[in-house]
N, C-alpha and C positions, 0 to 999 in steps of 0.2 A: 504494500500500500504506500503509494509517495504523499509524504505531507508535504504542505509549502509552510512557509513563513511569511506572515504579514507583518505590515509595519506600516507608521506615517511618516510622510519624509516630507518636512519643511513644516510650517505654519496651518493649523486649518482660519477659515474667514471667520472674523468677529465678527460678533452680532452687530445687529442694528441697534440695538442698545447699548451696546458698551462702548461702538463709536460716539453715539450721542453725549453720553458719560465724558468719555477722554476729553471732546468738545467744551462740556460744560467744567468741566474741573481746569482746560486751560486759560477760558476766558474768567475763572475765578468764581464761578457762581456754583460749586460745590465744593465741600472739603476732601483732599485722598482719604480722608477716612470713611467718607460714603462714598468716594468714588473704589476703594476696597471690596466693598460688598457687591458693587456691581461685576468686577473682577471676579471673586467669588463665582458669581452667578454663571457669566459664561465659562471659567474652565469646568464647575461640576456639569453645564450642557456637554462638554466638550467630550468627558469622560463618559459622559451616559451614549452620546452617540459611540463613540470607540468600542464599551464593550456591548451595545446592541448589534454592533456588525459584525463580534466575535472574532476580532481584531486579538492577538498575544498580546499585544506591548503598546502603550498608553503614555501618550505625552498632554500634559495642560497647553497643548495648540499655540503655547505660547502668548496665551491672552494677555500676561500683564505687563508685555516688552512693547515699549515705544515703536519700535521695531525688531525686527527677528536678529538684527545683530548687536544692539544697545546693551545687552544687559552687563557687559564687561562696560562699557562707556560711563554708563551711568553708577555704577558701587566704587569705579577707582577713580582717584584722581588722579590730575595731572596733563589733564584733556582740555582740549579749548573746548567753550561754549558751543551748545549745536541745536538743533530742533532738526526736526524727522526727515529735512532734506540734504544731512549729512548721512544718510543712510538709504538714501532713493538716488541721488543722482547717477545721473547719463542716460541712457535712450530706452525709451522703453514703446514696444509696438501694443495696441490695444485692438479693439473691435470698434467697428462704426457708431456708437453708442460714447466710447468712452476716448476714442480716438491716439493719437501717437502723443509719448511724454517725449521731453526732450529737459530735462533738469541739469544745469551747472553745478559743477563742485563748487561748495561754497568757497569761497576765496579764504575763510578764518579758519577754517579747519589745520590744526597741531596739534602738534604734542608740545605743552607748555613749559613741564617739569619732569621729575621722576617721581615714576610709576605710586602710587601709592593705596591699599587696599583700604575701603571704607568699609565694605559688609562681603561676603563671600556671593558672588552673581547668583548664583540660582538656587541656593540651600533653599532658600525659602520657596520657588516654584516646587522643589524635590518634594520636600518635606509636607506640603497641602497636598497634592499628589500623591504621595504613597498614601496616605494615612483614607484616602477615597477611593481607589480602584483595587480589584480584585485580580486588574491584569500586572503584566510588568512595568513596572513606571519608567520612563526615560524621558531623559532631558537634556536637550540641545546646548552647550557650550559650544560657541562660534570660535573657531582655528583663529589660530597668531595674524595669522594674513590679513585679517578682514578690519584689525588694528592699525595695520600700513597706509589704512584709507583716511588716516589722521596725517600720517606721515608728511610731512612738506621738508625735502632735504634742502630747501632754500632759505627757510628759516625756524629750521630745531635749535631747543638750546644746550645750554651747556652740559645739562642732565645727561644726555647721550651722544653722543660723537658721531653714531653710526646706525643706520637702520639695523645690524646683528645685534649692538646693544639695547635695541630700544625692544626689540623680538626677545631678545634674551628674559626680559624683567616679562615681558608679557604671559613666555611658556611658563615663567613661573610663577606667576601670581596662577596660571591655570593647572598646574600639578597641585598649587596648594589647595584651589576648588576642589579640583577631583579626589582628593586627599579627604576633606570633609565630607562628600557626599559616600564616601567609599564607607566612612564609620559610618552614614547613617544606613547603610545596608543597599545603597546601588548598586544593581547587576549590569547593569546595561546604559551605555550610553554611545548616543549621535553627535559624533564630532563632524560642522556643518566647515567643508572646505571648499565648494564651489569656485575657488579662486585658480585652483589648477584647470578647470574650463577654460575660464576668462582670459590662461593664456595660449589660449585657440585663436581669440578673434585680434587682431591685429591692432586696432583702436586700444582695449582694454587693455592688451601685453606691452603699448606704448608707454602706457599710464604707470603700469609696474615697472616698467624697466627704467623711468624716468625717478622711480622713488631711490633708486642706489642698487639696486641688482638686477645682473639681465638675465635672460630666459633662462640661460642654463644656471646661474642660482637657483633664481627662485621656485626650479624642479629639485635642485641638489639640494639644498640647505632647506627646501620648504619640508622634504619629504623627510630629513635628519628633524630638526624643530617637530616636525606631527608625530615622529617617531619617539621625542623625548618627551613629548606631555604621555602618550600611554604607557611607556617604560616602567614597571615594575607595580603593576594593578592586573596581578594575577584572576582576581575574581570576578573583574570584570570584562565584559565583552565589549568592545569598541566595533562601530558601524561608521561608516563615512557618506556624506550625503555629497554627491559630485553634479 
């Protein structure tokens, strides 16, 4: 008898409501502590749909991330200020309805200082999560790479010298995540790297090559760096979303 293996890979869609939420909590007319609850609300939909499709393995959809790569942006310091178009730009094609994006890197985007941890990214998505599904819980920690998109080798400062050491602090602020989530009993987790795609398309591999490494680093050195965040977490099972 062959069984398959199911899984979700990326982000599922927020609700209509917890758009509205995010809305009303940026323009100030609620507090994050009721905009929390709403939170709440769509990852327990999120889980009930996952295990009505009889889905193994269950992620909170990522409902309470700014974006699906923020949640390292926003718990460390050391990051210039940003809003949700430091994580959506460059081209994006749509359907006749919603039509083609075309977003600019913001021009403020760096890395200000060194790296510095305020709360651990995602214990707390893990931690709501385990304690609600009956399936396997996993959760999305975004790869070193997607950090580079802060990077401006034009005007970093003194904190790092070098995009190796600015990756350096970053693998390891995420072994110490994985670290935490490993005591609270993670099996399984999607390290989200999409970036070895992007250096397919010629425009995006510009971009990276222009940050301080070219193609054949950032294949060499990216594949060693993905290699050192899973290094020595025997019990858990690492998956790669490409």
């Amino acid at each position: 008898m062959i069984t398959a293996h199911t899984d979700v890979v990326g982000s599922l869609l927020r609700p209509a409501f917890l758009q509205r939420a995010r809305a009303q909590l940026t323009e100030g007319h609620i507090q994050q502590l009721d905009y929390s609850l709403y939170e709440d609300q769509a990852v327990n939909q999120a889980i009930a749909l996952q295990e009505d499709c009889g889905l193994e393995i269950c992620t909170d959809g990522e409902m309470r991330r700014l974006s699906f790569q923020s949640q390292i942006v926003e718990a460390v310091e050391g990051f210039s200020e940003h809003d949700s178009n430091a994580f959506l730009w460059g081209n994006w094609l749509g359907d006749r309805e919603i039509g083609n994006w075309n977003i600019e890197r913001p021009k403020h985007l760096s890395v200000m200082g060194k790296l510095t941890r305020r709360k651990f990214p995602t214990v707390a998505e893990f931690s709501y999560l385990c304690k609600r599904t009956r399936l396997i819980p996993n959760i999305y920690p975004k790869t070193r790479a997607w950090k580079s998109d802060f990077w401006d080798s034009d005007s970093h400062t003194e904190a790092y010298a070098s995009l190796d050491s600015f990756l350096a602090d970053v693998v390891a602020i995420m072994r110490e995540e994985i670290t935490e989530l490993v005591t609270l009993g993670i099996q399984y987790i999607q390290i989200d790297a999409p970036y070895y795609t992007l250096l397919l398309d010629s425009e995006t591999r510009a971009f990276y090559e222009a940050q301080g490494w070219t193609l054949e680093q950032w294949l060499r050195f990216g594949v060693e760096l993905d290699n050192a965040i899973m290094e020595g977490f025997p019990s858990v099972t690492f998956g790669f979303h490409l």
